[in-house]
LOGU-890363 format. One record per atom (N, C-alpha, C, O): residue in one letter; atom name; y, x, z negated. Coordinates in nm, 2 decimals. Layout:
<nodes>
+---------+-------+--------+--------+--------+
| residuo | atomo |  north |   east |     up |
+---------+-------+--------+--------+--------+
|       A |    CA |      Y |      X |      Z |
...
+---------+-------+--------+--------+--------+
</nodes>
This chain:
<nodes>
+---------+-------+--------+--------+--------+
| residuo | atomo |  north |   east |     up |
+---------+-------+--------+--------+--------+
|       X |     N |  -1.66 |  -3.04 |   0.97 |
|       X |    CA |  -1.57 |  -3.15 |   0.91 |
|       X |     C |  -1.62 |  -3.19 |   0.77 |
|       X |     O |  -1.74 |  -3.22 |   0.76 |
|       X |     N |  -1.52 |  -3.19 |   0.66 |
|       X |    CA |  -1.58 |  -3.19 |   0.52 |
|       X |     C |  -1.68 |  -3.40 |   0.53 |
|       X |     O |  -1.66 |  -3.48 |   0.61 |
|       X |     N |  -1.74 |  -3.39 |   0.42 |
|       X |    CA |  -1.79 |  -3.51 |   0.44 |
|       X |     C |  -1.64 |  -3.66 |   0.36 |
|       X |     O |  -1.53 |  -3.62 |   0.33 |
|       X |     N |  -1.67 |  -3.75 |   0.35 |
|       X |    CA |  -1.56 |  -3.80 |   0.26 |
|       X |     C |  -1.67 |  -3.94 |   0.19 |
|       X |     O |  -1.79 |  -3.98 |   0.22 |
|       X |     N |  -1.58 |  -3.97 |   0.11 |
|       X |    CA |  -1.66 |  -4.09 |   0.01 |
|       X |     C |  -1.57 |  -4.18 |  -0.03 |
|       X |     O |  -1.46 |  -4.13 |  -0.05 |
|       X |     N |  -1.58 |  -4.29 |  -0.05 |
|       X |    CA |  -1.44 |  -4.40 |  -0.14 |
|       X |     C |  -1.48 |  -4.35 |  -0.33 |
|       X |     O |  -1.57 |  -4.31 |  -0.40 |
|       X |     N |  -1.31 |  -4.39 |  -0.33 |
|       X |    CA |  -1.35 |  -4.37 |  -0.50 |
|       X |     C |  -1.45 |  -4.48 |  -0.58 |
|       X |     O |  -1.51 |  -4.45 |  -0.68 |
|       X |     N |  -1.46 |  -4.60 |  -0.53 |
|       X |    CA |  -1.58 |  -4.67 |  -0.57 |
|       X |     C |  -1.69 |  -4.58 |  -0.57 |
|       X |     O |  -1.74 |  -4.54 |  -0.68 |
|       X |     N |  -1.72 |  -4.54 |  -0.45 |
|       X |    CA |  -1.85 |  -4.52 |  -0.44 |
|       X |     C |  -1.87 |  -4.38 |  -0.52 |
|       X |     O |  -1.95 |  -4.38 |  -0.61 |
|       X |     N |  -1.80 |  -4.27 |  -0.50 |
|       X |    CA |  -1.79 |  -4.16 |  -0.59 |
|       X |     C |  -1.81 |  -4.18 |  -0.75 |
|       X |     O |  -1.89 |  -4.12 |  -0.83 |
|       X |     N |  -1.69 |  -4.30 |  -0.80 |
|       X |    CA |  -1.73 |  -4.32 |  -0.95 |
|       X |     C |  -1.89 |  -4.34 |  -0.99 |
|       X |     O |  -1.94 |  -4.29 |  -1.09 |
|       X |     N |  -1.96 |  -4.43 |  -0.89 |
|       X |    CA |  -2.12 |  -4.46 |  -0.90 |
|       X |     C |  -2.18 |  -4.36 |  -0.93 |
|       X |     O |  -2.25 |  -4.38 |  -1.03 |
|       X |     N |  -2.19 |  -4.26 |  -0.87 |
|       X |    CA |  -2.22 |  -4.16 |  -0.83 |
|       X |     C |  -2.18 |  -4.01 |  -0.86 |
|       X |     O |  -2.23 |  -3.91 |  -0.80 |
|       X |     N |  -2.11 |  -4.03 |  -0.93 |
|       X |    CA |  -2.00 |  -3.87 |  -0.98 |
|       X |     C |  -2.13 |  -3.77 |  -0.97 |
|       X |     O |  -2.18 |  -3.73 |  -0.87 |
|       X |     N |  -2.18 |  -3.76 |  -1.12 |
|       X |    CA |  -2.24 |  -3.64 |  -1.13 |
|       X |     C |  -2.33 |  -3.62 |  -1.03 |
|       X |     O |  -2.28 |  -3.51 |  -0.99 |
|       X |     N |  -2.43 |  -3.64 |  -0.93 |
|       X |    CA |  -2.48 |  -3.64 |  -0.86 |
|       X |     C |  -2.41 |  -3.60 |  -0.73 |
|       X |     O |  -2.47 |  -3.51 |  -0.69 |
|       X |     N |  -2.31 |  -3.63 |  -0.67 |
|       X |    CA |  -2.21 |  -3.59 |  -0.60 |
|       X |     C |  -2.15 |  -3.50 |  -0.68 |
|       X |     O |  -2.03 |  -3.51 |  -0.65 |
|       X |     N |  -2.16 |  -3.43 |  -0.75 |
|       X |    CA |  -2.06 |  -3.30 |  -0.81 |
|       X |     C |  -2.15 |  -3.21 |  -0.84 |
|       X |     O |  -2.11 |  -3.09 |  -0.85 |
|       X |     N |  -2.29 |  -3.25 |  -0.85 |
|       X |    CA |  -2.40 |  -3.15 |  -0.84 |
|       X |     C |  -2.46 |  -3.10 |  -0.67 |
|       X |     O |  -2.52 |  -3.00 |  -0.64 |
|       X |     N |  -2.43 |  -3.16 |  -0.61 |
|       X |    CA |  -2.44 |  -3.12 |  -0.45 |
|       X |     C |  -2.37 |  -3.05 |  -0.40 |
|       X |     O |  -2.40 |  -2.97 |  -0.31 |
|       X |     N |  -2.21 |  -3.08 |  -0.44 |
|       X |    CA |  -2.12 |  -2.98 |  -0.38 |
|       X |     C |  -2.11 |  -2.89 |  -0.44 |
|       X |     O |  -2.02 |  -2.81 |  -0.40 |
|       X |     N |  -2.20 |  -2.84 |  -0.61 |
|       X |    CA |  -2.15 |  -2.74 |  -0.66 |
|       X |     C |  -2.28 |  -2.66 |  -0.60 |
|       X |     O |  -2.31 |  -2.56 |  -0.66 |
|       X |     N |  -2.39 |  -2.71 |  -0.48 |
|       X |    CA |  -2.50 |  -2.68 |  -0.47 |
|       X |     C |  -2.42 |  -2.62 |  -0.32 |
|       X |     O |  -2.37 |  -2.51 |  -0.30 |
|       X |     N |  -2.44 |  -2.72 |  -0.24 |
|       X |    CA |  -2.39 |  -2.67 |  -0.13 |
|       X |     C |  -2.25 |  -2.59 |  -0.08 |
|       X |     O |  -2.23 |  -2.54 |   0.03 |
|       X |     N |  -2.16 |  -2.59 |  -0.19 |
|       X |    CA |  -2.00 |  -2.52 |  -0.17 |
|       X |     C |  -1.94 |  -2.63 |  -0.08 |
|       X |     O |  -1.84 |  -2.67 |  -0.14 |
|       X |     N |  -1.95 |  -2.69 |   0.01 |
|       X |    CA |  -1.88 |  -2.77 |   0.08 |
|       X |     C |  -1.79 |  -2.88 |   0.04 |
|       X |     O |  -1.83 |  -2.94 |  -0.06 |
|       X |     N |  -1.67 |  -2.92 |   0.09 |
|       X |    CA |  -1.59 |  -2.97 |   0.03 |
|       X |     C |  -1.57 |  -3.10 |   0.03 |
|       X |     O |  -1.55 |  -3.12 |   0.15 |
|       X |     N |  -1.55 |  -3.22 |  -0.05 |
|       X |    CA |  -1.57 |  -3.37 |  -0.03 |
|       X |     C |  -1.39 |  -3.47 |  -0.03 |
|       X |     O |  -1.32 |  -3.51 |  -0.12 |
|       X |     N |  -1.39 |  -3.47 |   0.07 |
|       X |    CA |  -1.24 |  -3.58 |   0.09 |
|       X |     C |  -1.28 |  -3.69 |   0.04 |
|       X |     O |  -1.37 |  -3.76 |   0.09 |
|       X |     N |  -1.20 |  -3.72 |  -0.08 |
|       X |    CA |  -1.21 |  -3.89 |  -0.13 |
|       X |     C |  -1.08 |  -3.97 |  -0.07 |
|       X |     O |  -0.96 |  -3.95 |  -0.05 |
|       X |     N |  -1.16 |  -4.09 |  -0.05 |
|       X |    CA |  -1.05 |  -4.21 |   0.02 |
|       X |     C |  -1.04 |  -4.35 |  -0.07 |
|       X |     O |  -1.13 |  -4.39 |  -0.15 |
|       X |     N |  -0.93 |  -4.40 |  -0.05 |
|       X |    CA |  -0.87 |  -4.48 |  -0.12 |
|       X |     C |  -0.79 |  -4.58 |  -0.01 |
|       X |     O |  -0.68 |  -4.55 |   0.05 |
|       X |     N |  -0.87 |  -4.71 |   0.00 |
|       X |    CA |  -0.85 |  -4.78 |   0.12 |
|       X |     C |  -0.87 |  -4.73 |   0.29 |
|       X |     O |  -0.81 |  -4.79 |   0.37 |
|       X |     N |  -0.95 |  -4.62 |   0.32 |
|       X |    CA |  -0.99 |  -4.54 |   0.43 |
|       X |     C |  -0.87 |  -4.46 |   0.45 |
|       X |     O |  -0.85 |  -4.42 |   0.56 |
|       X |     N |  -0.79 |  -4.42 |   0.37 |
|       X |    CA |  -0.68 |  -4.30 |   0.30 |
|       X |     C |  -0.70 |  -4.20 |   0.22 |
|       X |     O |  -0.72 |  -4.21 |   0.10 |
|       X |     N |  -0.70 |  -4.08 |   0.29 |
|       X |    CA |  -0.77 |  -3.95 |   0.19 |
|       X |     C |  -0.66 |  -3.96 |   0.09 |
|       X |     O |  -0.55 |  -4.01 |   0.13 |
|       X |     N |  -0.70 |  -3.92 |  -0.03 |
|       X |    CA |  -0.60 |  -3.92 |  -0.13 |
|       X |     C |  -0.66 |  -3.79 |  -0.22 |
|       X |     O |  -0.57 |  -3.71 |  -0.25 |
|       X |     N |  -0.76 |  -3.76 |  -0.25 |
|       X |    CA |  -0.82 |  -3.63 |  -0.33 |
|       X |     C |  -0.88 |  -3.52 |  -0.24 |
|       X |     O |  -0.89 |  -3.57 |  -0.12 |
|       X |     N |  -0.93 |  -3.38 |  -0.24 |
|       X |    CA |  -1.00 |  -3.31 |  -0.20 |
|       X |     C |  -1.09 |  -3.21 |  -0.35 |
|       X |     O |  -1.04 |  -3.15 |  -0.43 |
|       X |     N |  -1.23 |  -3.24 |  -0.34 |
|       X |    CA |  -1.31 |  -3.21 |  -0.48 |
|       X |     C |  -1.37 |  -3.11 |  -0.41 |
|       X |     O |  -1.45 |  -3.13 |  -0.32 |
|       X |     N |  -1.34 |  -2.95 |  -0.46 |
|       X |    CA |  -1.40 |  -2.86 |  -0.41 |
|       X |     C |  -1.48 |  -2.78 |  -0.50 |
|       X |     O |  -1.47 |  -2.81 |  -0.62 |
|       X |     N |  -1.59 |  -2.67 |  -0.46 |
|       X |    CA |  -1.62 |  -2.59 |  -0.59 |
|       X |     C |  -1.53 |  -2.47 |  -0.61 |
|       X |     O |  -1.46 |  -2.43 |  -0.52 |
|       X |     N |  -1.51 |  -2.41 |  -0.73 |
|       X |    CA |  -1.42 |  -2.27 |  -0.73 |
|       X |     C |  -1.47 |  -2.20 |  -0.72 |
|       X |     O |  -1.57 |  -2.19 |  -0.80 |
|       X |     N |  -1.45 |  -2.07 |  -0.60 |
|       X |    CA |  -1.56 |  -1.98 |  -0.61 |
|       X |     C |  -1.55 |  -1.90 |  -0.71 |
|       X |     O |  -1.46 |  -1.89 |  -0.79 |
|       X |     N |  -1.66 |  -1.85 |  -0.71 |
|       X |    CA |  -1.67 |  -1.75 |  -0.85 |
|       X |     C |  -1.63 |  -1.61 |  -0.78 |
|       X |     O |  -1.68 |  -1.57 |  -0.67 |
|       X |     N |  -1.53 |  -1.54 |  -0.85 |
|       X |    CA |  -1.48 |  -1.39 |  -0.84 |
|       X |     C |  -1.62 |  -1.27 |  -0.85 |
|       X |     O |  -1.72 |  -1.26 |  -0.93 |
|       X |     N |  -1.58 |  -1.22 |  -0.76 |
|       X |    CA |  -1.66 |  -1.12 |  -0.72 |
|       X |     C |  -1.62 |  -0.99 |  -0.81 |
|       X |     O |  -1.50 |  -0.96 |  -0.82 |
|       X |     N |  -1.72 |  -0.91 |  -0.89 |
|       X |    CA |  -1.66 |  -0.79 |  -0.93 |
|       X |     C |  -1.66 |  -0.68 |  -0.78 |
|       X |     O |  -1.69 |  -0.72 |  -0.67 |
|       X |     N |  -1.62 |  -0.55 |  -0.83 |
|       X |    CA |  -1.58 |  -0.44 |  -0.70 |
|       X |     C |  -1.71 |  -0.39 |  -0.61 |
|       X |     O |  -1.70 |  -0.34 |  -0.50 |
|       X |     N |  -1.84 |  -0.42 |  -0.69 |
|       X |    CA |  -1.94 |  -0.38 |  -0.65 |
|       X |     C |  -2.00 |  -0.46 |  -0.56 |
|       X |     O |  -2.06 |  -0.43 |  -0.46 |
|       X |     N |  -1.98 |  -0.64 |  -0.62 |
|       X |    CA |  -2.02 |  -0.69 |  -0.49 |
|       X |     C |  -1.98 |  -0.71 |  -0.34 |
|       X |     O |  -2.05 |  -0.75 |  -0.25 |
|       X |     N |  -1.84 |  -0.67 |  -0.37 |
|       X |    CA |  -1.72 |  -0.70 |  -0.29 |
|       X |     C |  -1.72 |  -0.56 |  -0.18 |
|       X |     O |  -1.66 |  -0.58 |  -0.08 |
|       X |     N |  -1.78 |  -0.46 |  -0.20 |
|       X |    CA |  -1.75 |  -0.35 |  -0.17 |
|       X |     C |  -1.96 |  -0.37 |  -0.08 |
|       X |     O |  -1.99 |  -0.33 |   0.03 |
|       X |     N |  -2.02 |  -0.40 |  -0.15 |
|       X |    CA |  -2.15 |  -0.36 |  -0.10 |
|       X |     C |  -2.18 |  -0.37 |   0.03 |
|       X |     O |  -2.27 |  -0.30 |   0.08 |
|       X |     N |  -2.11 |  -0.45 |   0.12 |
|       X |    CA |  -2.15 |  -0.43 |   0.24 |
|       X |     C |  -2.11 |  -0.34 |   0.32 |
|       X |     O |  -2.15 |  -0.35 |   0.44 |
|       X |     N |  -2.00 |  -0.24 |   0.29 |
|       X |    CA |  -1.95 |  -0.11 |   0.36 |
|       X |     C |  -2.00 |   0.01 |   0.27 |
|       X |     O |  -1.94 |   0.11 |   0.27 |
|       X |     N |  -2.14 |   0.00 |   0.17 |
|       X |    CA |  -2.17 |   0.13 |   0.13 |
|       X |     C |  -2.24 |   0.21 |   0.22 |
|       X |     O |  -2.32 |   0.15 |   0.29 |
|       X |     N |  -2.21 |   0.37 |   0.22 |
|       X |    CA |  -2.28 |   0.41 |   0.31 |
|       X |     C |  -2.25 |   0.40 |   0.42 |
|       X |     O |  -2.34 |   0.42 |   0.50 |
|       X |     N |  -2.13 |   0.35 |   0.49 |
|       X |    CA |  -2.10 |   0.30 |   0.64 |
|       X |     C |  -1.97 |   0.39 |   0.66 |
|       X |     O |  -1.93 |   0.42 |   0.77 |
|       X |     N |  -1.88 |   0.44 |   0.50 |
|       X |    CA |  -1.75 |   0.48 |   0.54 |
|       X |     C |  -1.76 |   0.66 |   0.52 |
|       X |     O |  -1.85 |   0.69 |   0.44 |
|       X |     N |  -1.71 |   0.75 |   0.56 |
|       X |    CA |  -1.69 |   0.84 |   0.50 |
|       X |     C |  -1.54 |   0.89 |   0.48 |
|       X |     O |  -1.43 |   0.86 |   0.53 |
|       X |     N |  -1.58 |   0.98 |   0.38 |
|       X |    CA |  -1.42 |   1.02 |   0.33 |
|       X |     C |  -1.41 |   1.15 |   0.36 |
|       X |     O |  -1.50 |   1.23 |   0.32 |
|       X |     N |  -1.26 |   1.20 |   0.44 |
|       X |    CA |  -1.23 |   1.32 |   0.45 |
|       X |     C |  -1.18 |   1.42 |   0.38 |
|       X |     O |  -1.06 |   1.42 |   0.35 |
|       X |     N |  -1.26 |   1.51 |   0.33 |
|       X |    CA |  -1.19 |   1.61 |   0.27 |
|       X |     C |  -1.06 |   1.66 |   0.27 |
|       X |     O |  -1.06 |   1.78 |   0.27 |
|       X |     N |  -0.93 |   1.59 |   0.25 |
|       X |    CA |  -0.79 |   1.59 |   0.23 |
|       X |     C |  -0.76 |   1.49 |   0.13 |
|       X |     O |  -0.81 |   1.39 |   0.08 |
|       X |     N |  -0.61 |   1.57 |   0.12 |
|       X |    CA |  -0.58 |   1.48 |  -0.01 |
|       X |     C |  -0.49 |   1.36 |   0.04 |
|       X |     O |  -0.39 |   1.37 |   0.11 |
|       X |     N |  -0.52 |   1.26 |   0.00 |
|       X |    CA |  -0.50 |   1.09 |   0.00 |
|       X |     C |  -0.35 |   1.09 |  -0.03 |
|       X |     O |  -0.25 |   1.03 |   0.02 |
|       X |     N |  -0.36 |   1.19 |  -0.14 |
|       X |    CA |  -0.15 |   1.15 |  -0.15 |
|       X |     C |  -0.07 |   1.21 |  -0.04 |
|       X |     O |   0.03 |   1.15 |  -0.03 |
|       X |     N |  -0.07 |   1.30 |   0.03 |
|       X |    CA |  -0.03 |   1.39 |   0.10 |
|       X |     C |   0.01 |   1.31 |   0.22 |
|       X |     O |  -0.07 |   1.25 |   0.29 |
|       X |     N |   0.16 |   1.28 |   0.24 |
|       X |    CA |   0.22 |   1.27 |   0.31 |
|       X |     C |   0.23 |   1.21 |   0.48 |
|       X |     O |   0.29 |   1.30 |   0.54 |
|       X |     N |   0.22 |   1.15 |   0.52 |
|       X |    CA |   0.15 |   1.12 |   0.69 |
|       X |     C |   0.28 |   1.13 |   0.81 |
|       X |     O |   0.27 |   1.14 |   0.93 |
|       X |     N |   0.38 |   1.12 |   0.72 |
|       X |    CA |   0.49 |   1.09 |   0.82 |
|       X |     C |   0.47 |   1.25 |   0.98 |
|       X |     O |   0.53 |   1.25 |   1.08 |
|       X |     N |   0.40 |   1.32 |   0.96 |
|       X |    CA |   0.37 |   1.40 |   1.07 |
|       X |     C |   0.27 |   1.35 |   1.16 |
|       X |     O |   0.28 |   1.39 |   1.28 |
|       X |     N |   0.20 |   1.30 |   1.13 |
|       X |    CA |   0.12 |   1.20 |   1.19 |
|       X |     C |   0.18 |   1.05 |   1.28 |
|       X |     O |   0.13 |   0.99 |   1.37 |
|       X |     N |   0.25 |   1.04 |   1.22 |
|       X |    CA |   0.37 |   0.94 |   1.27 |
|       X |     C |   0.44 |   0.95 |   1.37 |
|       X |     O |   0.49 |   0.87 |   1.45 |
|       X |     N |   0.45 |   1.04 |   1.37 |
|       X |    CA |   0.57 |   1.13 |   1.46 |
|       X |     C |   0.51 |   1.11 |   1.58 |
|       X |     O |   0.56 |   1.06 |   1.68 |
|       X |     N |   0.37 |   1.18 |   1.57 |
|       X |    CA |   0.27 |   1.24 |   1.65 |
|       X |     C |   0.27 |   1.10 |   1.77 |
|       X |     O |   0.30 |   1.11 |   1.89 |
|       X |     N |   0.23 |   0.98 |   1.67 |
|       X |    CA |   0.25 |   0.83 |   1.81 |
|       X |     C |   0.40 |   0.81 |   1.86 |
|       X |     O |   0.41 |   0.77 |   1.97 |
|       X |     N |   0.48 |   0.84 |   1.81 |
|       X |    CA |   0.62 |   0.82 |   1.87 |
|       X |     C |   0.62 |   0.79 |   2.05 |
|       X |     O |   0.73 |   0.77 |   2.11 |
+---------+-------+--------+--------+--------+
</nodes>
C-alpha cells in the first residue's frame, strides 16, 4: 500500500520526500483534507535492448529455418 502525506506536510518537506521516492521508486498519495487528490511517482528510466534482453541470454536457441517462411501448415497441423 503506497504511503500518503497532506500537502502541508509534503510542502515542509518536498525535497526530502522527493529524494526518498526517487531513492526507493515507491509511490506517495498526497491528501487534501484526508482526500487523495495527487499521486507523486518516479519515471522509470527506459531500458536500452541489452538490458531488457539480458536475462534470457543464453537461455533461448534459434532454429535453423527461415523466420519469414510461412506457418499456416503448422496451423493446420492443431486443427
Amino acid at each position: 500500500m503506497p504511503k500518503t502525506i497532506s500537502k502541508s506536510k509534503l510542502k515542509a518537506n518536498m525535497l526530502r520526500i522527493f529524494r526518498e521516492i526517487e531513492a526507493s521508486g515507491e509511490e506517495l498519495i498526497v491528501t487534501d483534507h484526508n482526500r487523495p487528490v495527487l499521486v507523486v511517482k518516479p519515471i522509470k528510466r527506459r531500458r536500452n535492448v541489452d538490458e531488457l534482453f539480458a536475462p534470457y541470454r543464453g537461455k533461448m536457441k534459434i532454429l535453423e529455418e527461415d523466420i519469414n517462411s510461412p506457418t499456416t501448415d503448422d496451423w493446420e497441423v492443431l486443427k
